[in-house]
C-alpha positions in Angstrom: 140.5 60.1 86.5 138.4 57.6 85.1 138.4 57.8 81.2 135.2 57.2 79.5 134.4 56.9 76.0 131.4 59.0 75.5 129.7 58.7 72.0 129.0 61.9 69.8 124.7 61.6 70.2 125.4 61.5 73.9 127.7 64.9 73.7 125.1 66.3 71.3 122.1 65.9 73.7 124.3 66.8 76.6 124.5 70.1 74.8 120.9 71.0 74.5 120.9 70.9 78.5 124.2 72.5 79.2 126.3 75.6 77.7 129.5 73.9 79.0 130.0 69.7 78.3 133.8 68.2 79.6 133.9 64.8 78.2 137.0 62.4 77.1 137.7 60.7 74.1 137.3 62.4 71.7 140.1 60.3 69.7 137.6 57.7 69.5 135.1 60.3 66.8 135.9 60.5 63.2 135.6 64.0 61.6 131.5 63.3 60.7 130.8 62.5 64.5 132.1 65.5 65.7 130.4 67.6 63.3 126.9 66.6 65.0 127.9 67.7 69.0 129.9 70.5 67.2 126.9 71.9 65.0 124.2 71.4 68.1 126.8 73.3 70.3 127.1 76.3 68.0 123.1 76.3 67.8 122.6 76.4 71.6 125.5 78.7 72.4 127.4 76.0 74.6 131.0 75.0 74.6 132.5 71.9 74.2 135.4 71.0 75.9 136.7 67.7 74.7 139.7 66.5 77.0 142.2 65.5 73.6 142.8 66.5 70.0 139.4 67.6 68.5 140.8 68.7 64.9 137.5 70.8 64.2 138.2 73.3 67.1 137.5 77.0 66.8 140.1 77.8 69.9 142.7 74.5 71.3 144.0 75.1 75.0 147.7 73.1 76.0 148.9 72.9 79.3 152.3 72.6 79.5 155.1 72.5 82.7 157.0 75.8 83.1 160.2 76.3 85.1 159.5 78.6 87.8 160.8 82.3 88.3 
């Protein structure tokens, strides 16, 4: 997978076209740039789902390996 750093005005107007936007790094954003694609997605109705640590986050999702039955 080919990582790109997506800037928070891009995931912000990717929002106002989408209800679901995947992007990666996140790690990149300080706290006040992910306020702006955080606030636009809660006034649309979309989803965000960054692909790392987004410390703002209403819900977080891990995957993790599990042994077998």
């Amino acid at each position: 997978m080919l990582e790109l750093r997506v800037p928070a005005a891009v995931v912000a107007a990717l929002v106002d076209g989408v209800d679901l936007a995947a992007f990666t790094g996140p790690r990149s954003l300080g706290v006040a740039e992910q306020r702006t694609p955080a606030v636009r997605a809660r006034q649309r109705g979309a989803v965000l789902l960054p692909l790392g640590p987004w410390p703002s986050a209403d819900v977080a999702l891990r995957c993790t390996s599990g042994s077998g039955p």
